[in-house]
C-alpha positions, 0 to 999 in steps of 0.5 A: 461466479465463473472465476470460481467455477474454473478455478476449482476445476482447475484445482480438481485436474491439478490435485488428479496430476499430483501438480502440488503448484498448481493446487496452490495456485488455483486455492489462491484464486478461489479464495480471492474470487470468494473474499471480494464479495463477501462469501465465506471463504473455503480452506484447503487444509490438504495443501495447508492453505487455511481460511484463517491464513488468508484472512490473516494475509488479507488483514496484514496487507490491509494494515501495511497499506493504512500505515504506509498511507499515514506516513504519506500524508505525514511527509505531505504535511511536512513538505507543504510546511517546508512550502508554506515557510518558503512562501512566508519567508520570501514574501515578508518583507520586515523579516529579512530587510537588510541594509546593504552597503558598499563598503568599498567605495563608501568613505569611512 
């Protein structure tokens, strides 16, 4: 709870100097200190920062994350098919045998 402490101290001497970055920056903060463990989570609807909007940013990202972690796995699967297809084709011994010849010295 110390994080949050400072950082609305932060945010009390950044809206005193008129430091419109810097009231971004410390709202930020104390609504990520508030969000990881659960608190509810403050809005700063002065400088347009809402609760809503960082759970909607939060969710979004989320969601990013989970789809881009599906599309992981999914190049995974393919690859070890790719991998598994390789290993069978070289170790099946009836599939690829060929007859070689010479036809070069061999007499027709």
């Amino acid at each position: 709870m110390g994080a949050i402490h400072k950082a609305r101290k932060g945010y009390t001497i950044a809206k005193n100097k008129y430091e419109y970055d810097k009231l971004e920056h410390y709202a930020r903060i104390i609504q990520e200190c508030q969000h990881d463990p659960g608190l509810p989570i403050s809005s700063f609807d002065d400088i347009g920062m809402s609760a809503d909007d960082f759970l909607s940013e939060i969710a979004e990202k989320e969601n990013n994350n989970d789809s881009n972690q599906v599309e992981q796995v999914s190049y995974e699967q393919e690859y070890q098919t790719d991998q598994q297809y390789e290993q069978d084709r070289l170790t099946d011994d009836n599939a690829y045998s060929e007859n070689l010849r010479d036809d070069y010295h061999s007499e027709v």
